[in-house]
N, C-alpha and C positions, 0 to 999 in steps of 0.2 A: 504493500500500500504506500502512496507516491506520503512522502513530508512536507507539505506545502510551508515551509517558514518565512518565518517575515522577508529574509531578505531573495529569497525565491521569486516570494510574489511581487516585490520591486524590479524583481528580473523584468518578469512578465509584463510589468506595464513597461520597462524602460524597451523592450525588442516592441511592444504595439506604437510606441511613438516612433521609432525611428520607423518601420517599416508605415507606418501611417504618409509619415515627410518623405519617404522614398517614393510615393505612388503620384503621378503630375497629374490628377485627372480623379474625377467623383467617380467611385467604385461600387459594386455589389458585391463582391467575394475577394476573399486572398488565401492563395494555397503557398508555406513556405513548405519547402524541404531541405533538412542540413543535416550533416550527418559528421561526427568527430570519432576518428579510430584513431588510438595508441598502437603505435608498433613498438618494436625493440627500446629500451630507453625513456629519454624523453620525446620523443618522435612522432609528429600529431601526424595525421593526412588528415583530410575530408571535404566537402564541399556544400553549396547550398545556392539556392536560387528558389527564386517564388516566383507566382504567377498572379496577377491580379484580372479581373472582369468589369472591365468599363461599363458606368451605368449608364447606356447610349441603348436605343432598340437598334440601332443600324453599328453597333460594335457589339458582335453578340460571339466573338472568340477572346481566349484568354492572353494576356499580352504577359510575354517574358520580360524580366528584370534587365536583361541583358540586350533588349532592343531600345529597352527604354532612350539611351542618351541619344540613339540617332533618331527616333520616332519623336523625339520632343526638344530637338533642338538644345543636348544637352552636353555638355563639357565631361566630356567619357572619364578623361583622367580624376575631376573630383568625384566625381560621381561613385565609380569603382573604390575612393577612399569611405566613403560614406556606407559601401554595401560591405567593405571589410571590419566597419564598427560597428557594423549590425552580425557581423558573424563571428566577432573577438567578443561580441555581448552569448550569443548563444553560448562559445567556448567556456566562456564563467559560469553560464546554470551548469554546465556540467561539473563545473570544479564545485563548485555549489553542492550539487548531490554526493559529490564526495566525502567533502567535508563534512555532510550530515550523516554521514556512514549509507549512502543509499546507492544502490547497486547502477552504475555505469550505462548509461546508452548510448546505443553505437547511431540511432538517429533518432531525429524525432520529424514531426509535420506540425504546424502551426494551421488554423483555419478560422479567419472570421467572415464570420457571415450571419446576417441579420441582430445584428448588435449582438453576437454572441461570440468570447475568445474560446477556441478548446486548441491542444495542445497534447498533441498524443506522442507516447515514446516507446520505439522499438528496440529489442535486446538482439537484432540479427547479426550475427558474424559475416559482416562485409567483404571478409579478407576470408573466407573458407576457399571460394574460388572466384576466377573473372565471370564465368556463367551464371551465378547464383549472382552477381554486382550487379549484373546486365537482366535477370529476371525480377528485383527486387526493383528497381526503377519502368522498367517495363509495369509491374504491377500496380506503384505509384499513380504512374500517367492516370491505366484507367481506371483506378477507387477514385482519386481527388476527382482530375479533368475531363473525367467522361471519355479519355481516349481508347477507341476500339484498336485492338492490338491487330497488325495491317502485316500480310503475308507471312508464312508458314511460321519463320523464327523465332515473329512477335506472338502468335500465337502458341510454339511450344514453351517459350518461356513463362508466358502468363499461366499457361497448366498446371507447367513446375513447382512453380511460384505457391500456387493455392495449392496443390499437394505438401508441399512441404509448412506450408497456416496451419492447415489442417490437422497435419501429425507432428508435426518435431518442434516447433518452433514456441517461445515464449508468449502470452498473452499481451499485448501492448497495455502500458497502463495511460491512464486518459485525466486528465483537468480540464473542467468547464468554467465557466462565469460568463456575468455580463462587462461589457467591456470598461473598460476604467477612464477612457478617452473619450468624451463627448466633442472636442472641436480642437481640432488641430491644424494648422497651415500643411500644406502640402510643399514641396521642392524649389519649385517655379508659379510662376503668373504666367499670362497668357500675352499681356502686350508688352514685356521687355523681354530681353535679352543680357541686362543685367544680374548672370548669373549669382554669383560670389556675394552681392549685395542682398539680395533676397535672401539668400543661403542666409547669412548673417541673421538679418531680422529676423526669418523665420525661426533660427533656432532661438534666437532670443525670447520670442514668444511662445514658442513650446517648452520652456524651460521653465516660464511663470505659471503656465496651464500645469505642468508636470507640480511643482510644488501646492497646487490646489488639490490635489487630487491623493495625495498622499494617507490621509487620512481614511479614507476610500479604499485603499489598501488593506490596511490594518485591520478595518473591521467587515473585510468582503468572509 
């Protein structure tokens, strides 16, 4: 059973803000996926990337994290610093569960949607094999995005995948709530091109919003 401690659940609102100002655009949904595996040592690998769903009837597919800076006219280099502070934040809930004596995940998936945060964690061995790396993201795509697995591959992987839920594999464990974040500035505006400046403001004001909310925390 997951240890939600105080400074956990500061986690959790502090990754809904940043990936909140990471999205340039009024949204319906966000799928993250990150994943942190220890090799030999102190030796981290892993990765993460989200997806969010513009709330437009004529943008009715999910737009990658990593399209973003050319799709919005956005300065790739800060940007890519901004998505690495959002994933040096995850790297800490995990040090986080450590420190609490609570058992290591090798990833987890982030989902809000309809004013609700949930936050699930898997205990898969990522590093068993490259097949089993390439079925566990395959399976991803389509539980979150709805993606139908496309030609034979996609589909023997996703088999795999649910055979091996089925019989071998840990149960994910799950946190819910309502979101902590009622208004927050997003990245950019629409009529400048003054990135760096808005950057600025915006965090400034997401930082005053962040300290109202505090309280809110503590007693969710």
């Amino acid at each position: 059973m997951l240890n939600n401690t105080k400074r956990i659940k500061e986690i959790y609102e502090e990754i809904q803000r940043k990936i909140f100002y990471l999205i340039p655009e009024k949204w319906e949904e966000v799928y993250l996926y990150a994943s942190v595996i220890d090799r030999l040592g102190k030796f981290q690998t892993g990765e993460m990337y989200f997806y969010f769903l513009p709330k437009n009837l004529f943008k009715n597919k999910y737009v990658n994290v990593y399209e973003i800076p050319d799709k919005y006219n956005l300065e790739e280099k800060e940007y890519l610093k901004m998505l690495e502070s959002l994933y040096d934040k995850i790297k800490e809930l995990r040090e986080e569960f450590i420190k609490t004596q609570q058992l290591p995940w090798s990833n987890l998936t982030v989902s809000i949607k309809n004013n609700r945060f949930k936050i699930e964690y898997n205990y898969d061995n990522l590093l068993s094999s490259q097949d089993f790396y390439y079925q566990h993201h395959i399976f991803w795509r389509y539980k979150y995005l709805h993606i139908e697995p496309h030609g034979k591959k996609e589909k023997q992987a996703l088999e795999s995948y649910l055979l091996v839920e089925k019989n071998a594999r840990k149960k994910d464990e799950k946190y819910e709530t309502g979101l902590y974040l009622k208004k927050i500035n997003n990245i950019i505006t629409y009529d400048t091109l003054d990135f760096k400046e808005h950057q600025r403001n915006a965090y400034m004001e997401n930082e005053r919003e962040s300290k109202k909310i505090k309280n809110q925390i503590l007693s969710d």
